[in-house]
VEXTORVO-506113 format. One record per residue (C-alpha): residue number from 1; residue in one letter; x, y, z. Coordinates in steps of 0.5 Angstrom, whole numbers, plus 2048, in hexadecimal, padded with zeros to 3 digits. Layout:
REM VEXTORVO-506113
   nr  rest    x    y    z
  NUM     A    X    Y    Z
...
REM end
This chain:
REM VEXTORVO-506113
   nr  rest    x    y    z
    1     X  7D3  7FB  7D9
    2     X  7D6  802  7D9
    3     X  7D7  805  7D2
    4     X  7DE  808  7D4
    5     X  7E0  80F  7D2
    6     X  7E6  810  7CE
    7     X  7EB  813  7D5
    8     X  7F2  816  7D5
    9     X  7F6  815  7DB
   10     X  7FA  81C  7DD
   11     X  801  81B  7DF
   12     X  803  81A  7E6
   13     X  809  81D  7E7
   14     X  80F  81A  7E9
   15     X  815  81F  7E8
   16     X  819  820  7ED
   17     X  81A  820  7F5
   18     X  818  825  7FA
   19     X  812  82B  7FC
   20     X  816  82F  7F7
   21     X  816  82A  7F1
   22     X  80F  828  7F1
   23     X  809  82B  7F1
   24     X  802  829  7F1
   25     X  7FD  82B  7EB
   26     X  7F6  82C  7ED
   27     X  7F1  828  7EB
   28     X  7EF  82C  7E5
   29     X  7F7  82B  7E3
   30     X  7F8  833  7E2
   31     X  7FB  838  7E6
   32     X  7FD  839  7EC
   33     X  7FE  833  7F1
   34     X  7FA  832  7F7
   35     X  7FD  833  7FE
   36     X  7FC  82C  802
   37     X  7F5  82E  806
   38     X  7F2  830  800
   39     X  7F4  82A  7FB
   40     X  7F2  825  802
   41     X  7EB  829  805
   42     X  7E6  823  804
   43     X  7E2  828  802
   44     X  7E5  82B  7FB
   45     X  7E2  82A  7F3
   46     X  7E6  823  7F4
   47     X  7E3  820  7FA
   48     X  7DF  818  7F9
   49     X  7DC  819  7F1
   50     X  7DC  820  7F0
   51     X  7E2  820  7EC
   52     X  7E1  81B  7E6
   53     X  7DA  81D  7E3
   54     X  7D5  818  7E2
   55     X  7D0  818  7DC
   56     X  7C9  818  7DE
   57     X  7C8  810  7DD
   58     X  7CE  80F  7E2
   59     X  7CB  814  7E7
   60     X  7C3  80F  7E6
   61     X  7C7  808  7E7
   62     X  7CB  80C  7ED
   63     X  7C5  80E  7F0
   64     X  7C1  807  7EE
   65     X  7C8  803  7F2
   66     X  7C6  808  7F8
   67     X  7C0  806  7F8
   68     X  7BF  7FF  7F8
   69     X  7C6  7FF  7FC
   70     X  7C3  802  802
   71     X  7BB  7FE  800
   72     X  7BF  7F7  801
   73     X  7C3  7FA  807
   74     X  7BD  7FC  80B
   75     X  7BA  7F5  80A
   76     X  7C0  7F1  80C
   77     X  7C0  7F5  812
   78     X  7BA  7F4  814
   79     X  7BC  7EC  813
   80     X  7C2  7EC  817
   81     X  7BF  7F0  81D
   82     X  7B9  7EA  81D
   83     X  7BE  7E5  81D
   84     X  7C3  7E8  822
   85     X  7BD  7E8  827
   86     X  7BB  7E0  825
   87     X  7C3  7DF  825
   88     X  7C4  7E2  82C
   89     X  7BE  7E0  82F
   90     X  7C0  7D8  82D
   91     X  7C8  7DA  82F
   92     X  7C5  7DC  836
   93     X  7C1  7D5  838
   94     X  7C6  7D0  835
   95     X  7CC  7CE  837
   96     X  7D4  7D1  835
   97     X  7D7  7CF  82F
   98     X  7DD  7CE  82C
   99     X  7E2  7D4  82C
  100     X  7E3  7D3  824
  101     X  7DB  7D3  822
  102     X  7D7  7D8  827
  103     X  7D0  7DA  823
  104     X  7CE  7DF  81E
  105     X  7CD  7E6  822
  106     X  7CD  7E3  829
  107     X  7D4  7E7  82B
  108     X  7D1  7ED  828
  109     X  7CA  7ED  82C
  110     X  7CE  7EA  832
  111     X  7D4  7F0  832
  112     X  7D1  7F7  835
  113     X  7D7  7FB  833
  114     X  7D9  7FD  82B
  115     X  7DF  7F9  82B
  116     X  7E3  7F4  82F
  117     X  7E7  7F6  836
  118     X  7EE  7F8  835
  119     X  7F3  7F3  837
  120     X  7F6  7F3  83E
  121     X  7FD  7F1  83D
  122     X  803  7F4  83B
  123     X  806  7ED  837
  124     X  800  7EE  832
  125     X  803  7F6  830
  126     X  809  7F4  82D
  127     X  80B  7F2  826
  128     X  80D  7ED  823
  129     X  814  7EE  822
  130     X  814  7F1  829
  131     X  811  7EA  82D
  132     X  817  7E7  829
  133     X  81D  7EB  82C
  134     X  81A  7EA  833
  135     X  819  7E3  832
  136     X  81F  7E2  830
  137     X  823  7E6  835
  138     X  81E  7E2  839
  139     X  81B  7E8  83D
  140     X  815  7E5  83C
  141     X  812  7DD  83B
  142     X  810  7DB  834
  143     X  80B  7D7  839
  144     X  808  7DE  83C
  145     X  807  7E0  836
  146     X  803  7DB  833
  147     X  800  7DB  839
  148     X  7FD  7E3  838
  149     X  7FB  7E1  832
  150     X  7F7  7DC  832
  151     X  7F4  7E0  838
  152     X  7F2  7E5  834
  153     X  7EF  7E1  82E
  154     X  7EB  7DE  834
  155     X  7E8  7E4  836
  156     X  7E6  7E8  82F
  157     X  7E5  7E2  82B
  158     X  7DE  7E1  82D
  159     X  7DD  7E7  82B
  160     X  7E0  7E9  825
  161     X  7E0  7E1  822
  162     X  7E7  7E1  81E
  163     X  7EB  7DC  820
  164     X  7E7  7D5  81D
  165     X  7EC  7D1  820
  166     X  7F1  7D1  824
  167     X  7F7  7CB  827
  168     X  7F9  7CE  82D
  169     X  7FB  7C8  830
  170     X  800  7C8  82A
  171     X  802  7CE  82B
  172     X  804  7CE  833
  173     X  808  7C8  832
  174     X  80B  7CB  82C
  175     X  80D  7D1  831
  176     X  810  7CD  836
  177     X  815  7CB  831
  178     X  817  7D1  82F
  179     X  818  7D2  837
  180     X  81C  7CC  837
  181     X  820  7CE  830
  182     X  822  7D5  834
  183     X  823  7D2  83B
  184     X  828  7CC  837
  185     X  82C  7D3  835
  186     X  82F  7D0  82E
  187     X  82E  7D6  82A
  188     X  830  7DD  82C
  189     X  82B  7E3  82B
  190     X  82E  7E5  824
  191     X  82E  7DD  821
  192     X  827  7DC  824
  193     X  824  7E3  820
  194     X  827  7E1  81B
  195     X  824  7D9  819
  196     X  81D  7DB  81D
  197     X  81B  7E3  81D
  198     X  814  7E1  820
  199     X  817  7DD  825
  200     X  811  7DC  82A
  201     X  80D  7E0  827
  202     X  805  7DF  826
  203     X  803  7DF  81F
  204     X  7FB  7DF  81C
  205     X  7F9  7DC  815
  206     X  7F3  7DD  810
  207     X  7F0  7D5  810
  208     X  7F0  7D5  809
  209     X  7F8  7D3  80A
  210     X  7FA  7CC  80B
  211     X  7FC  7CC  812
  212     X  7FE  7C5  815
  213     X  7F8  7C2  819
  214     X  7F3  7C7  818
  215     X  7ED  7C8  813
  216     X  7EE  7CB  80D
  217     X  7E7  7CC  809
  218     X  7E8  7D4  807
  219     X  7E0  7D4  80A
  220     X  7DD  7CF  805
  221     X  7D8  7CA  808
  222     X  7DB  7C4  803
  223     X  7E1  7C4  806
  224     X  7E0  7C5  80E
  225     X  7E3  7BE  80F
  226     X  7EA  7C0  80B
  227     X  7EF  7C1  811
  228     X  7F7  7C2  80E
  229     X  7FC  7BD  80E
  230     X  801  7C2  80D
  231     X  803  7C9  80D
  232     X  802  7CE  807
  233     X  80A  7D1  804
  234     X  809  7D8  808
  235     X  806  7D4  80E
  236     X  80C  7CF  80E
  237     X  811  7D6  80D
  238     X  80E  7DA  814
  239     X  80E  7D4  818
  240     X  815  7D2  816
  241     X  817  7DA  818
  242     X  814  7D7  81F
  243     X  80D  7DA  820
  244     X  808  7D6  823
  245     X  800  7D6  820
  246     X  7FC  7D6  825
  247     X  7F7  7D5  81F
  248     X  7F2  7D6  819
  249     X  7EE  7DC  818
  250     X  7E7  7DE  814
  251     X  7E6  7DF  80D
  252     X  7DF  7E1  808
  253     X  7DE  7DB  804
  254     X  7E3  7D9  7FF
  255     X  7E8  7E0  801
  256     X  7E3  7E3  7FB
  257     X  7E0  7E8  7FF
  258     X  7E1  7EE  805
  259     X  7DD  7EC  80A
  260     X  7E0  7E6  80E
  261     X  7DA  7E1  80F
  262     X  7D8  7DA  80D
  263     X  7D4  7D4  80F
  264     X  7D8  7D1  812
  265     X  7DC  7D6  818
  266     X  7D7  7DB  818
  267     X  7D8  7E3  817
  268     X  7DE  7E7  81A
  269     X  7DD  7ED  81D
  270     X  7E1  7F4  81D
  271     X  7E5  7F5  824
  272     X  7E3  7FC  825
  273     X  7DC  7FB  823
  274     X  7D9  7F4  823
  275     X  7D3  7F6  81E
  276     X  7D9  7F8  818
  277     X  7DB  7F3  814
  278     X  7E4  7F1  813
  279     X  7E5  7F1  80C
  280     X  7E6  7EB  807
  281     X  7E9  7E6  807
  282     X  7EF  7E6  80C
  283     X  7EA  7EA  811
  284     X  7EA  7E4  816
  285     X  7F2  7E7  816
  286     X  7F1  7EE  816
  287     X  7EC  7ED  81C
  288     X  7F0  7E9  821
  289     X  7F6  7EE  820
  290     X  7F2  7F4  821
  291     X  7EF  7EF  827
  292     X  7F7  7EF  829
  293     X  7F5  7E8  82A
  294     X  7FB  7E7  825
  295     X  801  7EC  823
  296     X  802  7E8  81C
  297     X  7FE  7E5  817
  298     X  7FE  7E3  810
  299     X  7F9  7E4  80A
  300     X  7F8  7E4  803
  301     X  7F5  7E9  7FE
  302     X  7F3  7E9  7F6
  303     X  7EF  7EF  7F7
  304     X  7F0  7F2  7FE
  305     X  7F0  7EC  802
  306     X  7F5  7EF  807
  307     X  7F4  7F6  807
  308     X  7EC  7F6  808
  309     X  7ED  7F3  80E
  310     X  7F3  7F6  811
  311     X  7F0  7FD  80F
  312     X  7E9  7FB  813
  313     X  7EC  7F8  818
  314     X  7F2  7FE  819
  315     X  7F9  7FA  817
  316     X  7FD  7F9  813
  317     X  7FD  7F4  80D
  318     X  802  7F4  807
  319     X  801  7F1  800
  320     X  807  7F0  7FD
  321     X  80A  7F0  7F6
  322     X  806  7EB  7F2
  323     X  80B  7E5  7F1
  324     X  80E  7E5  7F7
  325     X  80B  7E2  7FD
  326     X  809  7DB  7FB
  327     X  801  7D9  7FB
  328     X  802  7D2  7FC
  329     X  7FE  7CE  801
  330     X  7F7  7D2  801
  331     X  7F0  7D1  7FF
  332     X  7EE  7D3  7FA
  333     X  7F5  7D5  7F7
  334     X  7F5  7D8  7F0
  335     X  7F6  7D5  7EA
  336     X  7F7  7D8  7E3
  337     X  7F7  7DE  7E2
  338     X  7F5  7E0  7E9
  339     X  7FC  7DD  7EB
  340     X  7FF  7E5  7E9
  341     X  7F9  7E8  7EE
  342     X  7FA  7E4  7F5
  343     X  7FE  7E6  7FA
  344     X  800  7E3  801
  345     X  803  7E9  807
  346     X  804  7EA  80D
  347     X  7FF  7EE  812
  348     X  801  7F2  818
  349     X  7FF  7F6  81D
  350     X  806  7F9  81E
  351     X  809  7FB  817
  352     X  810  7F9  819
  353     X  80F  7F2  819
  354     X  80D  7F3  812
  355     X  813  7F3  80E
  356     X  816  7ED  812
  357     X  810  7E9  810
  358     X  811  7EA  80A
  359     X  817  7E7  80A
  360     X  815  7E1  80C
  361     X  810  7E0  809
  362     X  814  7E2  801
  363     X  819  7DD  804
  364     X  81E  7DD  7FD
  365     X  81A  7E2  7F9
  366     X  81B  7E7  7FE
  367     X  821  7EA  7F9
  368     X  81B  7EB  7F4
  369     X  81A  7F1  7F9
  370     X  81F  7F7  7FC
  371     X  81D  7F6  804
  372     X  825  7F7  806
  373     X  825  7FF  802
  374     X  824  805  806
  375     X  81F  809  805
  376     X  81F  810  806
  377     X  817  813  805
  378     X  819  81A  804
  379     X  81C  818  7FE
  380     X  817  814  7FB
  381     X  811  816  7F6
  382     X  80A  817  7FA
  383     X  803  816  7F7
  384     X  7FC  816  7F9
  385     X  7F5  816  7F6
  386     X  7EF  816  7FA
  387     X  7EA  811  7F7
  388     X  7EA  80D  7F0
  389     X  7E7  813  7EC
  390     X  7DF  811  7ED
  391     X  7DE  80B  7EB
  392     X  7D6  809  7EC
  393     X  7D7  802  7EF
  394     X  7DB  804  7F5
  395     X  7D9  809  7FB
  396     X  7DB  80F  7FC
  397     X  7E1  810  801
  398     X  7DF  811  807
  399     X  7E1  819  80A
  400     X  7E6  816  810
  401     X  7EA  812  80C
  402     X  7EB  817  806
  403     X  7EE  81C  80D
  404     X  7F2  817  810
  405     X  7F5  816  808
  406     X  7F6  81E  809
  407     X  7F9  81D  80F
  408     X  7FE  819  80D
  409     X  800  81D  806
  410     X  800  823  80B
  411     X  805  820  810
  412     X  809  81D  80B
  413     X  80A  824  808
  414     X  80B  827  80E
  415     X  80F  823  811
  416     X  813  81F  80B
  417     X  814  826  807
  418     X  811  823  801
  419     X  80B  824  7FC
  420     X  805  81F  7FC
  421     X  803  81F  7F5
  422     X  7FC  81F  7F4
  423     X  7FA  81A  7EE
  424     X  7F5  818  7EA
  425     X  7F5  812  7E6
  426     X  7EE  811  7E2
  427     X  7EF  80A  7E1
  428     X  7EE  807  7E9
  429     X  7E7  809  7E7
  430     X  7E6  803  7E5
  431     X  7EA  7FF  7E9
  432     X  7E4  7FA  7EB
  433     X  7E3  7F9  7E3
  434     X  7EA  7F8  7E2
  435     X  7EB  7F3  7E8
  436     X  7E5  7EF  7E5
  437     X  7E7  7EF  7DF
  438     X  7EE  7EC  7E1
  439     X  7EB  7E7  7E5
  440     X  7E8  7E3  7E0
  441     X  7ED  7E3  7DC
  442     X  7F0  7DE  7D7
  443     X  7F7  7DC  7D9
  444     X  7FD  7DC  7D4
  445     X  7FB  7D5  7D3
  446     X  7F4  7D7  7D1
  447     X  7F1  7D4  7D7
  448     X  7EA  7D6  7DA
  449     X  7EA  7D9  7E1
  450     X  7E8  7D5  7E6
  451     X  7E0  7D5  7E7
  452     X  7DE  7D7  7EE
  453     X  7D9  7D2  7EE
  454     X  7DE  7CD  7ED
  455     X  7E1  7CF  7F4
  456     X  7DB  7CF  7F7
  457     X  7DA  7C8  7F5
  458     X  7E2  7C6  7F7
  459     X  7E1  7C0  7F1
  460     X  7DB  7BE  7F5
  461     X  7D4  7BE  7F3
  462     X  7D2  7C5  7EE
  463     X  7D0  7CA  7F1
  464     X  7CA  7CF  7EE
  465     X  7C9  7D6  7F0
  466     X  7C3  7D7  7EE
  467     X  7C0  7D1  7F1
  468     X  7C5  7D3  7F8
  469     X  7C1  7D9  7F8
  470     X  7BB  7D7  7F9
  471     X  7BD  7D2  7FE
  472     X  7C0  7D7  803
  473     X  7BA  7DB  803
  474     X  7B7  7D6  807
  475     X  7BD  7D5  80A
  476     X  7C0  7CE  806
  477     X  7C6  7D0  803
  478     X  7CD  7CF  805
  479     X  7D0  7D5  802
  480     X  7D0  7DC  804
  481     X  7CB  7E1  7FF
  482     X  7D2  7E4  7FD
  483     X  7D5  7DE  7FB
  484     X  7CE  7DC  7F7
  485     X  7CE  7E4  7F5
  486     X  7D5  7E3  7F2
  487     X  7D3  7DC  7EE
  488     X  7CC  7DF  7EB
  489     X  7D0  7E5  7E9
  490     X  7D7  7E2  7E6
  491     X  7D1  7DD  7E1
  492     X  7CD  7E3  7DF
  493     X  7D1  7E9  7E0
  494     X  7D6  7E9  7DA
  495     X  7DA  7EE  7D6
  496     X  7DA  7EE  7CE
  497     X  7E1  7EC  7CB
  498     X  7E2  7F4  7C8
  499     X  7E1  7F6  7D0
  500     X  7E5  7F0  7D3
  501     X  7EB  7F3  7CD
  502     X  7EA  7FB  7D0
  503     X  7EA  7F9  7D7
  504     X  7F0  7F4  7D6
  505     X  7F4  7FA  7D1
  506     X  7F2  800  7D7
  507     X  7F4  7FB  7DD
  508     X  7FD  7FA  7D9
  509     X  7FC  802  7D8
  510     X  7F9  803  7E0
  511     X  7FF  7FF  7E1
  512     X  805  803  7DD
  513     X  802  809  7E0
  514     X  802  807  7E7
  515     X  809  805  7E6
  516     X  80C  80A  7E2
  517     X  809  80F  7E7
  518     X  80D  80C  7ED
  519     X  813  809  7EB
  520     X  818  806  7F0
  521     X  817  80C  7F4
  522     X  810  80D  7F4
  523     X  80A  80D  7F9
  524     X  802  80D  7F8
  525     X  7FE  80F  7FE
  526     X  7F6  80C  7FC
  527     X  7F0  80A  800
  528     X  7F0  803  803
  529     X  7E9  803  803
  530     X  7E3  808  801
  531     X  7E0  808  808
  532     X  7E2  806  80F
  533     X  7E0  7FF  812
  534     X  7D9  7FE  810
  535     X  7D3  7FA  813
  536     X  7D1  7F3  812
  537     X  7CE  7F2  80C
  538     X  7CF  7F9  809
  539     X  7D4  7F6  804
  540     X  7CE  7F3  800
  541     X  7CC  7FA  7FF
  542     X  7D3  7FC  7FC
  543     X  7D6  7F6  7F9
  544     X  7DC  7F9  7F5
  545     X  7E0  7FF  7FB
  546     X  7E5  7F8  7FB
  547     X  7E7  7FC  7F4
  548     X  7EB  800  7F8
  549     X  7F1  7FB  7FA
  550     X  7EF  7F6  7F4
  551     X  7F1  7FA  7EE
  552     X  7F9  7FA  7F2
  553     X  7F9  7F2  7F1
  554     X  7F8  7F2  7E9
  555     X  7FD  7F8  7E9
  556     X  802  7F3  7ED
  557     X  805  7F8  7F2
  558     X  806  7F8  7F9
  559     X  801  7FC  7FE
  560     X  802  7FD  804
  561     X  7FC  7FF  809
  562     X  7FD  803  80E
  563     X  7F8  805  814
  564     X  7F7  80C  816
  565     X  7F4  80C  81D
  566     X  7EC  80C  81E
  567     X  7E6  810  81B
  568     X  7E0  813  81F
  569     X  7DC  80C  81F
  570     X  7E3  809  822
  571     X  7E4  805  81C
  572     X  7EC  805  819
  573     X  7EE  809  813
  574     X  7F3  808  80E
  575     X  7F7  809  808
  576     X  7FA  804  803
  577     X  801  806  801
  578     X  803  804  7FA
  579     X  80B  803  7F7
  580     X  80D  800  7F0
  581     X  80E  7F8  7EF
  582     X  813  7F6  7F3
  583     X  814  7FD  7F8
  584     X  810  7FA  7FE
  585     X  816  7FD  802
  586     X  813  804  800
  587     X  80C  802  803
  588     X  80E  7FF  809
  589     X  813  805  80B
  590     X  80D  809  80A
  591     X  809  804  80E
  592     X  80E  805  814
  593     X  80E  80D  814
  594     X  807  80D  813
  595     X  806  808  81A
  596     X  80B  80D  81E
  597     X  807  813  81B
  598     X  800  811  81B
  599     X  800  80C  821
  600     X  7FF  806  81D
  601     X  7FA  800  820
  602     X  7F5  803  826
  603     X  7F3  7FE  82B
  604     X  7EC  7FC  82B
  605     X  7E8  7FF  831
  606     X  7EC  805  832
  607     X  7EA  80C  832
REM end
């Protein structure tokens, strides 16, 4: 463990409202602010870790990550190569196989392009909230509509394998009843808004919510047989609003890792690059919207669940104030102490749909929240910071995103006519350490967090992660080497009770300075992820860049990630945009202007 450094946090600023009334100190904190270009060239003092310097121990165990970082990437590439070539060669002579369970590598090695096709239909293009006004002015059919996109989930889903199981027999029947409603004419146009803001509208939802019928096994062989008898509390709500599933989409095992792959559904692969990874544990979700084979979808996230995927896979996702949204229904659900870190929210790829599926999925606790309060932008408080102050167990943030995040700061200054104030919070550096620490522990009760390896048996035979190490390197296990990494880890890896104190004392005080920083009126713009989506496998190297999004579930607040078109290689960039508790109006305001000046979602396979 890291001795920490006594550190002292600068105030961030606050005062009042406009250019002329804030200013921007550099990152010295002395003299004169520095203009926009200069406080966001990538290329200044306080660009990646040079701005936070580190002792020479630190700079040694930085440079030795590195190193095995890239010994263990190299390896697993060598064997992920090696067994796409077996995969692919066996998926050639053999016959087709069911749509929700296509072989490891096979589509991948089958697809001569990065990425996936673009969608040919204009019904696929719309929002939510659009598809549901044509449908209820019965511009379009419901029945078409479905129809559209259970063509195209046939048409990418062999390649990107992120839906797992699908009941479009259900949801076609479910589609002429909707036909059928609007043809009787009960209802008048404003009646039917009201009770079913999503009538007809297709929905996704992450497989480890229950869904009436379908399987519910959140990637864990043990539990490959559990199909739902019923529907979780947030899944009841969106079908209640009169959305239509078409289905349940691909998580990492036990929703605790960021790469979406199991042993019972495989891996999913990036739409825009195939050989990428989608993000965990909702990237089936994230995926099948980028895919445009859904247009809303639900997730979970106790530590960036939603926002790692919606930011590899280029769409929005939103983990509201914690305690809003219920968790019921799901598998694993959190339990103890964890019960303040879980989120449930909404995915999109069009950010007007947000804020009604928020609604929907609050039910009564939506007046906890202000969704009914204007808001003007000119007039709130902005803050950027660029990366976590250097911590060494996370990467450096890439080049392309630390420029688009410039971008936004200088559009919203340019255009907006407010100042964008760069802040430094010392304490995110150690956003990984407080979230693992806050994850394990005690509740208020005294209760122990709940073992992973529990999980892994789900109240079965126990499980050894040491012994299931070995039985996966000769290929006998039925986990995933994070699952069993995160199980070795958790017995043998443990904080002393002075450190779990220190942490849990810095992460109340990260808290009330946040807090304070942005009251009901602020607005902090923070990387959703230090690199662009990365190649299978990779995240082994660099386990911990989750940090980026985990620290906002211990501090409870609202976040919002937005995408902000493409890099260089083709793959998305974005930004969380973060408020105060219960000001999730604020980030998805910010969400909606973002869409209208930066373009929102990119439709895989185009320029």
């Amino acid at each position: 463990m890291l001795q920490f450094r006594p550190i002292q946090t600068p105030g961030g600023g606050g005062g009042g409202k406009g250019r002329r009334q804030r200013r921007a100190l550099p990152a010295g904190g002395r003299g004169r602010p520095l203009p926009t270009s200069s406080r966001c060239r990538p290329s200044s003092p306080c660009h990646f870790h040079l701005a936070m310097a580190l002792s020479c121990v630190e700079r040694c165990l930085v440079l030795v990550l590195r190193f095995l970082s890239q010994v263990l990437l190299a390896l697993l590439g060598l064997a992920a190569r090696a067994s796409s070539l077996a995969a692919a060669s066996s998926f050639s002579s053999s016959p087709r196989v069911p749509l929700a369970t296509p072989p490891p590598f096979a589509a991948a090695a089958s697809c001569k392009a990065r990425g996936i096709p673009p969608p040919g239909q204009e019904l696929l293009l719309l929002s939510g909230v659009e598809l549901a006004r044509r449908i209820r002015c019965k511009e379009v059919k419901c029945i078409d509509v479905i129809e559209a996109y259970i063509r195209r989930i046939k048409e990418v889903n062999p390649l990107i394998n992120a839906m797992v199981k699908d009941r479009f027999e259900a949801a076609l029947q479910e589609a002429h009843q909707v036909d059928k409603l609007l043809s009787e004419g009960h209802d008048d146009e404003g009646s039917l808004k009201e009770k079913f803001p999503f009538l007809g509208v297709p929905i996704t939802i992450k497989e480890a919510f229950a869904l009436h019928g379908l399987p519910n096994t959140a990637g864990l062989v043990n539990r490959r047989n559990v199909i739902s008898t019923s529907d979780a509390t947030v899944v009841s709500r969106v079908k209640q609003a009169g959305t239509i599933p078409l289905g349940v989409t691909n998580c990492s095992e036990l929703c605790m890792w960021f790469e979406s792959s199991n042993r019972i559904y495989g891996r999913t692969n990036n739409p825009y690059d195939l050989g990428c990874i989608v993000g965990g544990s909702s990237g089936g979700e994230g995926c099948i919207l980028a895919a445009a084979g859904s247009v809303i979808g639900v997730g979970s996230d106790i530590g960036g669940s939603i926002r790692m995927p919606a930011f590899f896979n280029g769409v929005f996702g939103h983990k509201p104030t914690t305690g809003v949204v219920p968790n019921d229904g799901q598998f694993p659900n959190a339990m103890g102490v964890r019960t303040k870190f879980l989120c449930t929210g909404p995915m999109c790829r069009y950010a007007e749909d947000l804020e009604p599926l928020v609604r929907v999925m609050a039910g009564p606790n939506i007046t906890k929240l202000k969704l009914d309060e204007k808001v003007s932008l000119e007039n709130l408080k902005f803050y950027f910071m660029k990366h976590d102050g250097g911590s060494i167990f996370v990467s450096p943030v890439d080049k392309e995103i630390l420029q688009a995040q410039c971008k936004v700061v200088e559009h919203l200054e340019s255009e907006l006519g407010v100042q964008v104030q760069h802040v430094t919070i010392r304490k995110m550096k150690y956003s990984f350490q407080i979230w693992s620490v806050m994850m394990s522990s005690k509740d208020d009760d005294g209760q122990e967090a709940q073992a992973f390896t529990d999980l892994l048996g789900d109240h079965g035979k126990p499980v050894w992660p040491s012994w299931e190490l070995v039985k996966w390197t000769i290929g006998m296990s039925s986990h995933t080497l994070p699952a069993i990494a995160l199980g070795i880890t958790e017995k043998f890896v443990k904080y002393t009770p002075k450190e779990n104190a220190k942490l849990a004392s810095m992460a109340q005080s990260l808290q009330t300075e946040i807090v304070d920083l942005l009251g009901n009126d602020g607005i902090l713009l923070y990387p959703s992820h230090p690199v662009v989506a990365p190649k299978h496998h990779a995240p082994l190297g660099m386990p911990f860049n989750f940090a980026y999004t985990a620290i906002f579930n211990i501090l409870g607040l609202p976040v919002t990630q937005c995408p902000l078109g493409l890099s260089k290689e083709g793959l998305p960039l974005g930004i969380q945009v973060v408020a105060g508790p219960h000001n999730d109006h604020l980030t998805l305001a910010m969400a909606r202007y973002l869409e209208k000046a930066f373009g929102g979602w990119v439709c895989p396979g185009t320029s």
